[in-house]
C-alpha positions in Angstrom: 12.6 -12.3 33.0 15.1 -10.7 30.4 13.7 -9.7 27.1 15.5 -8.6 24.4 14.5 -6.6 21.1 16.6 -7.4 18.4 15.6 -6.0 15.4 18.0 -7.7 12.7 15.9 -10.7 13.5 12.5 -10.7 12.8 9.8 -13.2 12.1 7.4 -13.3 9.1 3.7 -13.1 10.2 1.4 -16.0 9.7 -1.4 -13.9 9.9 -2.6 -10.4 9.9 -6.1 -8.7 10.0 -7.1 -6.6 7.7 -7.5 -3.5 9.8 -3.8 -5.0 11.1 -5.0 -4.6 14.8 -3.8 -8.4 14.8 -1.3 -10.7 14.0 0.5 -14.1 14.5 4.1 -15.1 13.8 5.9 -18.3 15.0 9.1 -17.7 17.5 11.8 -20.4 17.9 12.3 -20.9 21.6 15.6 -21.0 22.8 15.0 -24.5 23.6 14.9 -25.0 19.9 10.8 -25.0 20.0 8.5 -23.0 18.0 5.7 -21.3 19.7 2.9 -19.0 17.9 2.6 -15.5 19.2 -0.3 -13.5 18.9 -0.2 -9.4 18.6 -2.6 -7.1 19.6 -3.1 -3.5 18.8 -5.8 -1.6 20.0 -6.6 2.3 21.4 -6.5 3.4 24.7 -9.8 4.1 25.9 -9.0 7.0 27.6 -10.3 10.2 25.8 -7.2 12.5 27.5 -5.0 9.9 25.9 -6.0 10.3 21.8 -3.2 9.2 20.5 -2.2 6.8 23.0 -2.3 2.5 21.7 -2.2 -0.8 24.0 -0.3 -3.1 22.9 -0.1 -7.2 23.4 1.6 -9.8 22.6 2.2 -13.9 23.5 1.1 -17.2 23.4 -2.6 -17.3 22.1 -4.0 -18.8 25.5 -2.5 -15.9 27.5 -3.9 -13.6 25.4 -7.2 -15.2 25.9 -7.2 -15.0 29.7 -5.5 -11.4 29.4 -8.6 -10.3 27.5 -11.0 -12.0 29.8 -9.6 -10.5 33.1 -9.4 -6.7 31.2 -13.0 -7.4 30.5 -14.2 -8.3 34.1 -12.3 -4.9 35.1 -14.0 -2.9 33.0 -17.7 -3.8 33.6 -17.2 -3.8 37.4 
């Protein structure tokens, strides 16, 4: 998978949280689709890392299992 940054072409948001850890913006698909994308910001948990931020982003239902699987790594 090739991804590209381009920043001369952006995409407005469609939502974003107040304390904008969060976000959604739709994406045209080269296939000429739109899918939503969902951002998340959060801190690194890892007190030797202060200033250091996770970042996510992709379809809603990946970010959903994403999340799930992080947490079952954590509490074991």
């Amino acid at each position: 998978m090739q991804i590209a940054i381009n920043f001369e072409q952006t995409y407005p948001p469609t939502f974003i949280a107040e304390d904008l850890t969060e976000m959604k913006f739709n994406a045209l698909q080269s296939d000429g689709n739109v899918q939503q994308i969902f951002v998340k910001i959060s801190k690194h948990p890892d007190p030797l890392l202060p200033d250091v931020y996770n970042l996510g982003f992709g379809p809603p239902i990946i970010m959903v299992v994403l999340r799930t699987m992080l947490i079952c790594i954590i509490q074991t």
